[in-house]
C-alpha positions in Angstrom: 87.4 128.2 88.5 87.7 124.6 88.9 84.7 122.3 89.8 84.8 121.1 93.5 85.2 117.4 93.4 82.1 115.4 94.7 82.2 113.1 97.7 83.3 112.7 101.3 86.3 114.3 102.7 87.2 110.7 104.4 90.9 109.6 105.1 92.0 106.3 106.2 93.5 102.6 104.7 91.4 100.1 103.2 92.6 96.5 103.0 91.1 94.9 100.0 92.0 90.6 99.1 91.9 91.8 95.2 90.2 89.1 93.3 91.7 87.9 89.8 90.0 89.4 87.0 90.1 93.0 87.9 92.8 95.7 87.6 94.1 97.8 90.5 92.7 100.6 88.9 89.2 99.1 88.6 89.4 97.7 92.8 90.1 101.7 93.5 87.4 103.0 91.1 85.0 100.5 93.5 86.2 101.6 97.3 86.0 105.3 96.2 82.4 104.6 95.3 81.8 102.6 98.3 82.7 105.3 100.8 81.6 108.1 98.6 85.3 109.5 98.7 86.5 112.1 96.9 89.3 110.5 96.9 91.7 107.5 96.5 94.6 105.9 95.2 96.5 102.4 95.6 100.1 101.4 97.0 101.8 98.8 94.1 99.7 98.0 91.4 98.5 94.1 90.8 98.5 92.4 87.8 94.6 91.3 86.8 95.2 88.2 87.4 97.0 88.5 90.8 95.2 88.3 93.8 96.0 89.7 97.5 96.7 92.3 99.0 95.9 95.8 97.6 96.4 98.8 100.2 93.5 101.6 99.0 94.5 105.0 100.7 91.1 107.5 101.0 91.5 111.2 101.1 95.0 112.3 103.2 96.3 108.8 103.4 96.8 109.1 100.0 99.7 111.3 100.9 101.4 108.1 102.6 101.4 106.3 99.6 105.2 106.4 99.0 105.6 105.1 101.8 104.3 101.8 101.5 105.3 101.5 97.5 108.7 101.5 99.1 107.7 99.0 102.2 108.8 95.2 101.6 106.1 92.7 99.9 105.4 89.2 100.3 104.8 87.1 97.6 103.6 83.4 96.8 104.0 82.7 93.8 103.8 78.9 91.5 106.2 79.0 88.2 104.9 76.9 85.4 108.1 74.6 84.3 108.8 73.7 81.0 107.2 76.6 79.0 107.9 80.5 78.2 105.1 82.9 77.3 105.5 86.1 76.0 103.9 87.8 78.8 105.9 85.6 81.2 102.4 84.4 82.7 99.7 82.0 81.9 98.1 84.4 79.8 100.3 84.7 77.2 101.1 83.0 74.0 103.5 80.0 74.3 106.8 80.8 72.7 109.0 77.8 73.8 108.6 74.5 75.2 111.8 72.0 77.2 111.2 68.6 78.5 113.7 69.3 80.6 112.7 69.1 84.4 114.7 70.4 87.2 115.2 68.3 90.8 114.2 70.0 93.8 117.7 70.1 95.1 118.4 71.7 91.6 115.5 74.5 92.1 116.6 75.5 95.8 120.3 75.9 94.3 119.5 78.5 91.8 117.5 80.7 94.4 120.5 81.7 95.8 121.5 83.7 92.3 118.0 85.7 92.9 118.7 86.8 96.7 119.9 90.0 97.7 120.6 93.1 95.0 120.1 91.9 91.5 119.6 93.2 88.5 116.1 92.6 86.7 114.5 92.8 83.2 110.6 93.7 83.6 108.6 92.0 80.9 108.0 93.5 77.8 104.0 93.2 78.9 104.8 95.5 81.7 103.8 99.4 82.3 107.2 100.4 82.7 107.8 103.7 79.8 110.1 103.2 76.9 110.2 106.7 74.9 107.1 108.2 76.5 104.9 105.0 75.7 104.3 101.9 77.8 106.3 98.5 77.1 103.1 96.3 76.9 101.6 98.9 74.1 104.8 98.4 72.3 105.1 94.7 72.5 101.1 94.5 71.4 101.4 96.8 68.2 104.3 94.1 67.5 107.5 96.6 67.7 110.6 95.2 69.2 110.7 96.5 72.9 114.2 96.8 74.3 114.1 97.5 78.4 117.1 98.1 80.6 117.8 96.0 83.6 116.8 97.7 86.8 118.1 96.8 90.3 115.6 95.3 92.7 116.6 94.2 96.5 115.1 90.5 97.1 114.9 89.8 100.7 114.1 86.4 100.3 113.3 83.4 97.6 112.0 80.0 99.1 110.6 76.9 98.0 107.4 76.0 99.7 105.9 73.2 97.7 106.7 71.3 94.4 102.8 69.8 93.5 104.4 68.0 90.6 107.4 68.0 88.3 106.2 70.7 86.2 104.7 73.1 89.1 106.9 74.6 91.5 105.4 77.3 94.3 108.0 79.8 96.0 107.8 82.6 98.3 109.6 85.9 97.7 110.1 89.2 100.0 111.5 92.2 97.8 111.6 96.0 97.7 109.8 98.2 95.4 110.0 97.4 92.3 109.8 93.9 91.5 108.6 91.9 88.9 107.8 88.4 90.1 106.7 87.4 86.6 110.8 88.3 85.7 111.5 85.8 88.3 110.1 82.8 86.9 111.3 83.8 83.7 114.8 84.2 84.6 114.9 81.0 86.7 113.1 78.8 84.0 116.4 80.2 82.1 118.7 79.4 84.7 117.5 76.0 84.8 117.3 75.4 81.3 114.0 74.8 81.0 111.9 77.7 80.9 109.2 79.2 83.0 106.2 81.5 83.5 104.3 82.9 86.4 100.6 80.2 86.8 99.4 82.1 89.8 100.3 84.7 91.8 99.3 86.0 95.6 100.4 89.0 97.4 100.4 88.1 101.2 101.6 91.0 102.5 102.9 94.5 101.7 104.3 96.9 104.7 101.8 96.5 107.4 99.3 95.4 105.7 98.2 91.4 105.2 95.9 89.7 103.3 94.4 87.9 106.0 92.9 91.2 107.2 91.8 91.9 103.7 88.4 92.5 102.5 86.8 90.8 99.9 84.6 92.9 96.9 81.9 90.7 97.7 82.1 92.2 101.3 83.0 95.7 100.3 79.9 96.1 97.8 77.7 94.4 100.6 78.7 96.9 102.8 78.8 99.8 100.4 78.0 102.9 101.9 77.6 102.1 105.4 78.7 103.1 109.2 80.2 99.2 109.2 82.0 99.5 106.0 83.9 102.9 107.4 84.8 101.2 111.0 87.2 98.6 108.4 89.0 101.7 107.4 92.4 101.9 109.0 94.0 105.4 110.2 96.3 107.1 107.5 99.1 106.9 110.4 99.8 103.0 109.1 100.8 104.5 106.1 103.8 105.9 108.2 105.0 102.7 110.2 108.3 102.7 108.9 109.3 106.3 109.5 110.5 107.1 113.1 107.1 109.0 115.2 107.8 112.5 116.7 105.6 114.0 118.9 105.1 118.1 118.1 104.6 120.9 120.9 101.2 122.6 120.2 103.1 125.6 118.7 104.9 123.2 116.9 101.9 121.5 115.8 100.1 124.6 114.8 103.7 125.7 112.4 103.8 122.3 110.8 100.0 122.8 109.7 100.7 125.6 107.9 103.5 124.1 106.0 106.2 125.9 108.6 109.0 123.8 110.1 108.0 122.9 113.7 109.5 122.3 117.0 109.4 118.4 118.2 109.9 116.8 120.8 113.4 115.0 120.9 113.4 111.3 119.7 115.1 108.8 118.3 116.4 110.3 114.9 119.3 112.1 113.5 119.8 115.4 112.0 118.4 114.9 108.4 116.3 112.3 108.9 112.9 111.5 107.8 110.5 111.3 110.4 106.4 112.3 111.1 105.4 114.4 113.5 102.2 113.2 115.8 100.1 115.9 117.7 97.3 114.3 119.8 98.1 110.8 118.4 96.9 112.0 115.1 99.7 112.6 112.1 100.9 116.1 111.5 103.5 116.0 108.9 106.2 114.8 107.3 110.1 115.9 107.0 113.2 116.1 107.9 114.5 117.0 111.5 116.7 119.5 111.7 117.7 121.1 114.9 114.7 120.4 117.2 112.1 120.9 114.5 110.8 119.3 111.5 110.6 120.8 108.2 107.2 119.3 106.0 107.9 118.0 103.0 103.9 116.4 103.5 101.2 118.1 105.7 98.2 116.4 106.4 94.8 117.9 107.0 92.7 115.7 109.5 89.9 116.9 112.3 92.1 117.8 115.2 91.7 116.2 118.2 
């Protein structure tokens, strides 16, 4: 029999403003504790050095998770001119230098190449899995690391400031997926003087902004407190971009026990993916078929 996992049985969204210097891993490992949850997972990881936001899910949120790794992001971003690192960010070793220094008009004409579906290279230091193993492992035990180009939507690439002629910050809004340090990489290349990611800032990701983020410093303060839980968010933001259905009580009561339920009718078609609300509190997840949904996800929360 397995051992009974220790902690609150507590389900929401946390906001956190991730500091640099941490991992997402490490930021999750902290809000469990601070809720005593048994518990918790993140929506997109962040590089250590990144800061913004990082969407913690407690307890059933974590079921929503998908949902907001697929949601649209925000970036702000400020690409280092003139050099390439091998980790295509400030942290990594300097592999190739230009003089060369794009114009502005230059830069804001080679944004257009990186709007809309592209194809994109993650860096080698990335987590994505070559062979069962993970690129950055590779490329630190020195073997040659080969990754196919992935497609990535990018919503949209801006310029919003050129401090000097080596430092140029832009803005970018893509899918899931996306690889911002790739980005500076790839347009250092295009401009034929190389680049690498000096800073980076999530600002938003689905619903969730930085602005209303909390900061560690705040979260440890409040560590284990009524005040800390009144910051945690309902599970049912997890869902904002899926369509709401309300459920009949019977329906309610067949969804809950992982039966397709009768809703009421909305605006979806047959086959679409949609939650079902009971109470203004989430039910499920599924398709709708015929009047009812079918659960592909079921959540368990206090009813009422």
């Amino acid at each position: 029999m397995g051992r009974k996992r220790k902690g609150r049985d507590i389900s929401g969204w946390l906001v956190v403003d991730k500091p640099a210097g941490l991992t997402s891993s490490a930021i999750v490992n902290k809000v469990r504790w601070a809720f005593d949850a048994k518990k918790a997972g993140h929506a997109g990881t962040l590089d250590p050095d990144a800061t913004g936001v990082l969407a913690v899910a407690l307890g059933e949120a974590t079921k929503t998770v998908p949902y907001i790794t697929d949601a649209l992001k925000c970036y702000s971003f400020t690409v280092r001119l003139g050099q390439a690192t091998n980790t295509d960010d400030a942290e990594g070793e300097v592999i190739a230098t230009s003089d060369a220094r794009p114009t502005d008009d230059e830069i804001k004409a080679a944004l257009g190449a990186f709007v809309g579906e592209i194809m994109q290279v993650p860096p080698k230091y990335s987590a994505v899995k070559i062979d069962g193993q993970r690129a950055y492992k590779l490329a630190r035990d020195g073997e040659e690391v080969e990754i196919a180009a992935r497609p990535l939507w990018v919503e949209e690439l801006v310029m919003t400031d050129r401090p000097d002629a080596d430092h140029v910050t832009l803005e970018m809004t893509c899918g899931k997926g996306g690889y911002v340090r790739s980005i500076a990489r790839d347009l250092g290349a295009a401009l034929g003087c190389h680049g690498h990611v000096r800073d980076l800032r999530r600002l938003w990701s689905g619903p969730f902004d930085a602005e209303d983020g909390l900061t560690l410093d705040r979260i440890e303060a409040l560590a284990r407190t009524p005040e800390l839980d009144s910051h945690l968010r309902p599970l049912e933001d997890g869902l904002a971009d899926l369509p709401e259905l309300r459920c009949t009580p019977d329906g309610a009561a067949r969804l809950r026990n992982g039966n397709p339920g009768a809703v009421l009718p909305g605006d979806v078609e047959y086959g679409d993916e949609a939650w079902a609300s009971f109470d203004g509190q989430a039910v499920a997840v599924g398709r709708f078929r015929s009047g009812a949904l079918h659960p592909s996800r079921v959540f368990v929360q206090p009813e009422g």
